[in-house]
N, C-alpha and C positions, 0 to 999 in steps of 0.2 A: 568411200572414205579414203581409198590410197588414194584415188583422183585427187579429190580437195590437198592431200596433204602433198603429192606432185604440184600442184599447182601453188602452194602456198612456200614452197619449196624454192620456184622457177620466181615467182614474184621479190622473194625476199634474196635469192644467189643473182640471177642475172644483173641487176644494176650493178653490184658489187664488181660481177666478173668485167662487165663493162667499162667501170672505172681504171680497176686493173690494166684490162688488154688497151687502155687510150693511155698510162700513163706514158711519160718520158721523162729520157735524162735528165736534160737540161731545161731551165724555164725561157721561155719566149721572150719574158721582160726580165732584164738581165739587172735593173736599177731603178728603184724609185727615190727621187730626192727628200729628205725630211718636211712637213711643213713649215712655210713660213709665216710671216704678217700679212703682204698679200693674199697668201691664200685663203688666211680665217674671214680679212675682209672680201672676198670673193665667195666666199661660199655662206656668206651671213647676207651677202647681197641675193644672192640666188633664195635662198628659203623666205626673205621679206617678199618678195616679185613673185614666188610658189603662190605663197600665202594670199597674197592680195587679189591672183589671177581666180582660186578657188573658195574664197569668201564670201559664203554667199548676201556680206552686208554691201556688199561692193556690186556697183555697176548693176542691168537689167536682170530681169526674171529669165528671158531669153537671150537668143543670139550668140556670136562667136564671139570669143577670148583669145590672145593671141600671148603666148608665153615663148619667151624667149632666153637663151641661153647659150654664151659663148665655148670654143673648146677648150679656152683656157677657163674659163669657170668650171666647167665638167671636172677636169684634171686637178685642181684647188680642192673640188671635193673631195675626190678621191685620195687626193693627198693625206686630208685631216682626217677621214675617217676612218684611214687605213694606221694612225697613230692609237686609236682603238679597238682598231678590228685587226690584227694580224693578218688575218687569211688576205687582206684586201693591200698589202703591203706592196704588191708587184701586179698592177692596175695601169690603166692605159684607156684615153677615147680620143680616135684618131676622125677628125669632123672634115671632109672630102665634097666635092663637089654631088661627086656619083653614090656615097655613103655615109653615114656614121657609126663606127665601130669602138665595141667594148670589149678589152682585150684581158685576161685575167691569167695569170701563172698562180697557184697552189698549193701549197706545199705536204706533201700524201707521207703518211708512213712508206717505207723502201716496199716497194714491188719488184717482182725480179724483172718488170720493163723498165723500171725508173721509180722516181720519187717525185716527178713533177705531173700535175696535172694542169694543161695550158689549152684554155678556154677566150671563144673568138667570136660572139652574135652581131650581127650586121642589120644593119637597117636603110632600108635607099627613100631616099627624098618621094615623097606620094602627093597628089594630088585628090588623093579617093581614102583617104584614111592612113593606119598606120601599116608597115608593109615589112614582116621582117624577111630577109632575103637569107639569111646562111645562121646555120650556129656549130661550129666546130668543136669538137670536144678531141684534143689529140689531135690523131692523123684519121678522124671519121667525121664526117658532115652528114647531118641529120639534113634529111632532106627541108625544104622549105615550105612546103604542103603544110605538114603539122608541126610548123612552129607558133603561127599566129592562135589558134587554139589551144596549144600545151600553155602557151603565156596567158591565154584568156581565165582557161580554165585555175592555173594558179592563181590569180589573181581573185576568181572568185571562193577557192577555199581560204585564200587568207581571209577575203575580206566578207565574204559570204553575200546573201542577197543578189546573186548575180550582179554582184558591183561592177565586178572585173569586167565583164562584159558591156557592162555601160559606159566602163574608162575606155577602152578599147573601141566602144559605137562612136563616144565623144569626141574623139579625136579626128576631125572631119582631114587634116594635110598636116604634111609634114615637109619641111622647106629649108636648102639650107645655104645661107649668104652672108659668104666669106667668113669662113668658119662660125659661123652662129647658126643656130639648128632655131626652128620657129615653128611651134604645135601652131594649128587650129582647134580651138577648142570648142565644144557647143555642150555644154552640159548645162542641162533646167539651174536654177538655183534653190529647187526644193533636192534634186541629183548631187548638189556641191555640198549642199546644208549636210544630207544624208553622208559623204565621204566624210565629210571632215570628224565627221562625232565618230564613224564607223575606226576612221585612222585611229584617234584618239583613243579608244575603247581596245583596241589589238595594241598599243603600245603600252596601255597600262594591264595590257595578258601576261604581253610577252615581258616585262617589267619585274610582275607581280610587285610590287609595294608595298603593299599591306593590305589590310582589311579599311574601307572604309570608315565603317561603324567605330570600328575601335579609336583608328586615327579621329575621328569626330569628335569623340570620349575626352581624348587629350587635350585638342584643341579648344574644345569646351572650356574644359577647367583651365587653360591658360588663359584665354582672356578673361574668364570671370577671374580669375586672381590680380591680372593685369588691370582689369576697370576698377577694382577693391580697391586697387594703390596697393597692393601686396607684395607686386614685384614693382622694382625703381625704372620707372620709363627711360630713363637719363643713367644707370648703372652699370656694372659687369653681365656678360650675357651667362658669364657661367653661373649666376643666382638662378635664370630661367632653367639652365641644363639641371643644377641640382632637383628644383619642385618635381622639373617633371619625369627624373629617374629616381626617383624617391616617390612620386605616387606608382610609376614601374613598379620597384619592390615593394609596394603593397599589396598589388593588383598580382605579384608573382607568387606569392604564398600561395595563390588561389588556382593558378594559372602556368603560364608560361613563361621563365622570364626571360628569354629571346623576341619571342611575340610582343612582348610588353614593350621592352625596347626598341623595337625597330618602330611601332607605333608609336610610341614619343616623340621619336627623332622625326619623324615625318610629320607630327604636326610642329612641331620646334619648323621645320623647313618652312612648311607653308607659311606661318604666322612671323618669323623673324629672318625669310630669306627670300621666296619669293611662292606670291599663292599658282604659279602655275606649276607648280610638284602637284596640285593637285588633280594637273591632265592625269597624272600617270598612277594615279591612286584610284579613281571614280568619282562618284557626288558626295565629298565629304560636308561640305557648308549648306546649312539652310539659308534659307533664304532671309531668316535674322541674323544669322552670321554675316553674311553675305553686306548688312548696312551698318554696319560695325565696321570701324578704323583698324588696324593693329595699333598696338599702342610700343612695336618693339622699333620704332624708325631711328631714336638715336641709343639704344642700347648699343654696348661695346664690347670686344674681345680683341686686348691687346691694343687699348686704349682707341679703338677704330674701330667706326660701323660698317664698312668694306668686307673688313676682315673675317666679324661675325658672318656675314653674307658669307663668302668663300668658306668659310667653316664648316657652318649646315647644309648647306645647299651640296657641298659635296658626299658631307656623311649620307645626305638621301642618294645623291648619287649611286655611290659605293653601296648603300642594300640593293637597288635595283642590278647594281651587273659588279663584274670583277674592277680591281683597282683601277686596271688599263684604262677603263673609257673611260671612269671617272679624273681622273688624271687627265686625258685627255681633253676632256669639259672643260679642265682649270686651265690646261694649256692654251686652248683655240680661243677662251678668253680673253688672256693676257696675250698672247699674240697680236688679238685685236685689237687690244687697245697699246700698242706699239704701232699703232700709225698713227697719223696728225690727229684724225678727231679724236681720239681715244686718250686716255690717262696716262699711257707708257707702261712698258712692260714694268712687272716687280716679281719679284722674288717673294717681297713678302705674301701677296697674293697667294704664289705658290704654296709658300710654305702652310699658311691658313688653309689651302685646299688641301694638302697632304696629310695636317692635322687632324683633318675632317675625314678623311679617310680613311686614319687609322683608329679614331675615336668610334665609326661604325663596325670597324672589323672587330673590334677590341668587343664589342657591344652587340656580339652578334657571333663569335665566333665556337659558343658551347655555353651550357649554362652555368659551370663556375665563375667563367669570367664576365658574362650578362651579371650576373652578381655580385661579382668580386665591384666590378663597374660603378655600380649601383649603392655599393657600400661605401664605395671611396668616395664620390663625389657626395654623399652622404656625411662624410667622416672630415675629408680633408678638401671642399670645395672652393676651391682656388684654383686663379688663372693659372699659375704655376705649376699645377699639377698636370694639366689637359691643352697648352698651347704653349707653345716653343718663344725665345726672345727672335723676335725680326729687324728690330730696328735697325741694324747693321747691315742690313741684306739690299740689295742695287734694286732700286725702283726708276721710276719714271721713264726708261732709256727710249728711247724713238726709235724707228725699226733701224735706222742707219747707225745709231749706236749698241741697239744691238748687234747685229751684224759684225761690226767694228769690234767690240767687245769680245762675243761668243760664238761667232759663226750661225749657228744654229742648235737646235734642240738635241744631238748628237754629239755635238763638239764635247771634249774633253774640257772644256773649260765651263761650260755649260752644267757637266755632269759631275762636273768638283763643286761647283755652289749648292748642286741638288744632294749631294754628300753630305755635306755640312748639315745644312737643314737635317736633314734625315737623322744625322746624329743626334741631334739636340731630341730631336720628336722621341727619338729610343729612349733616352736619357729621361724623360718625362715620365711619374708618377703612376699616370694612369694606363701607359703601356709598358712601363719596364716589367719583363717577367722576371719572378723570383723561385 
């Protein structure tokens, strides 16, 4: 028995002391630049070319795939994702003749070594599969032996089924010409079929969204009210928000009514912002839902079917993770389309997403206010109550005039428009606290 408890001891203290004795002063990356418009278009280019290399509706049963990807695409990622991941804010991939390196600084509660943890895995160009060559943690280098295993093996508790092991078989070379790094890939397309649902099913874990069933429940009764003619195809979108936090408070007499709401707003997402909310949920739609239209395409909030979009689709955002990423969703958005093919940045977009963000929090954050919620849009269900005036707020601007304008998503000038909004959003019925 002291064995097991020595041992359970050593298991749970050593990492820790590990981390400790690696920390340091100073971090290695000393600056990461804000995202910009190039980068949302670069790393929206990288996940289409992800997508289409590991689809298994594409291309043969067998044979290699060949994905490709530049250093500056790497670094665009890492840009935007580090706008909702903190931790990943001082990130770095240095793409070399002889390697490709992912460089990572950390930010630790103070240890009496330091406060930085600055992390460094390397990878050399392979002919014979993937090859990792060094992983730094501080001033200690984990031999190279068991790195390709520690990465194999995680890969299969993420994904389980000995995935990981299969992604890791797959990868027949790795090649890299003038800064573009270039897999070989050979995965079956029954292999790719099996990743792609396995991914999907771990993002809607690590998500949690809601309950399927439930969200089904809702969506249910929204279209059948929707094909009745009961809600205005052509109207305010906040008629649809009233029915279906008002059949919430039905269902919360009985039940929960945070559960209740966060299942509402998720199927509001799917059915009037976009049905892939439902990767991150499970099998909400049968297969008669499935040949059924929505009938919410020109519904409005804030006199605009855009808008509505930017709304929900953030409120589902904001139950799945904290404000930041969802915020960030609305940003890398509108970034996007602040280049030529795109619409131009707005603000009001913003603002619709922030609305949407704080109408999830609000609707989610204890049960007085899941019902306080619920009463109000109930009582007093109007635009006015739950979405801010935007018309005044700078739309369309091209990334040059953004630039021109705002610098970036940091600038002071940038953060006095997201001011404003935010004021107005306080000021609003459904989140003012009393």
């Amino acid at each position: 028995m002291r064995l097991v408890a020595l041992l359970l001891f050593l298991l749970l203290c050593l990492p820790m002391g590990f981390l400790v004795a690696a920390a340091e002063s100073e971090p290695a990356i000393q600056t990461q630049p804000p995202p910009g418009p190039l980068d949302a278009a670069r790393a929206r280019a990288v996940l289409l070319r992800l997508h289409r290399t590991l689809d298994p509706a594409f291309g043969p049963a067998k044979g290699k795939r060949r994905f490709w990807v530049s250093e500056s695409e790497l670094n665009s990622i890492l840009s935007v994702a580090a706008h909702g991941f903190p931790f990943l804010r001082r990130s770095r991939m240095e793409v070399t003749p002889d390697a490709i390196v992912v460089m990572l600084s950390a930010h630790l509660p103070e240890t009496p070594l330091g406060g930085w943890l600055n992390l460094a895995i390397s990878m050399q160009p392979s002919k014979e599969g993937l090859r990792l060559s060094s992983l730094d943690i501080g001033s200690y280098r984990l031999p190279a032996s068991i790195l390709l295993p520690m990465f194999t093996l995680a890969l299969d508790i993420i994904l389980g089924d000995r995935l990981g092991g299969k992604i890791v078989n797959g990868i027949d070379s790795v090649s890299v010409r003038h800064k573009i790094v270039v897999l070989g890939i050979s995965l079956t397309r029954e292999n790719r079929k099996v990743l792609m649902a396995r991914a999907k099913e771990r993002l809607s874990q690590v998500f949690m969204l809601g309950d399927a069933e439930d969200v089904r429940f809702y969506y249910r009764a929204l279209d059948q009210a929707a094909g009745e003619g009961r809600l205005d195809p052509q109207g305010s979108f906040v008629s649809y928000l009233r029915m279906m936090l008002d059949l919430a408070r039905q269902r919360s007499q009985g039940g929960d009514a945070i559960n209740e709401n966060r299942s509402a707003i998720l199927a509001l997402a799917m059915y009037c912002g976009h049905w892939r909310i439902e990767n991150l949920i499970g099998a909400v739609l049968t297969d008669e839902m499935k040949g059924r239209e929505s009938l919410c395409g020109d519904v409005t909030l804030g006199g605009r079917a855009d808008l509505r979009r930017h709304f929900i689709v953030s409120a589902a955002l904001q139950i799945a993770s904290e404000s930041g990423l969802a915020f960030a969703a609305g940003e890398f958005k509108e970034l996007l389309d602040s280049n030529w093919r795109g619409s131009g940045f707005s603000f009001a977009d913003l603002a619709a997403d922030r609305a949407g963000i704080r109408f999830a929090e609000r609707a989610l954050s204890g049960r007085d206010d899941a019902v306080a919620l619920q009463t109000m849009l109930s009582e007093r269900g109007v635009e006015g109550a739950i979405f801010p005036h935007t018309s005044d707020l700078p739309e369309g601007l091209s990334e040059a005039t953004f630039r021109r304008r705002f610098g970036d998503v940091n600038s002071p000038a940038y953060r006095d428009v997201l001011e404003i909004i935010d004021k107005r959003i306080d000021g609003l019925p459904a989140y003012a606290r009393h």
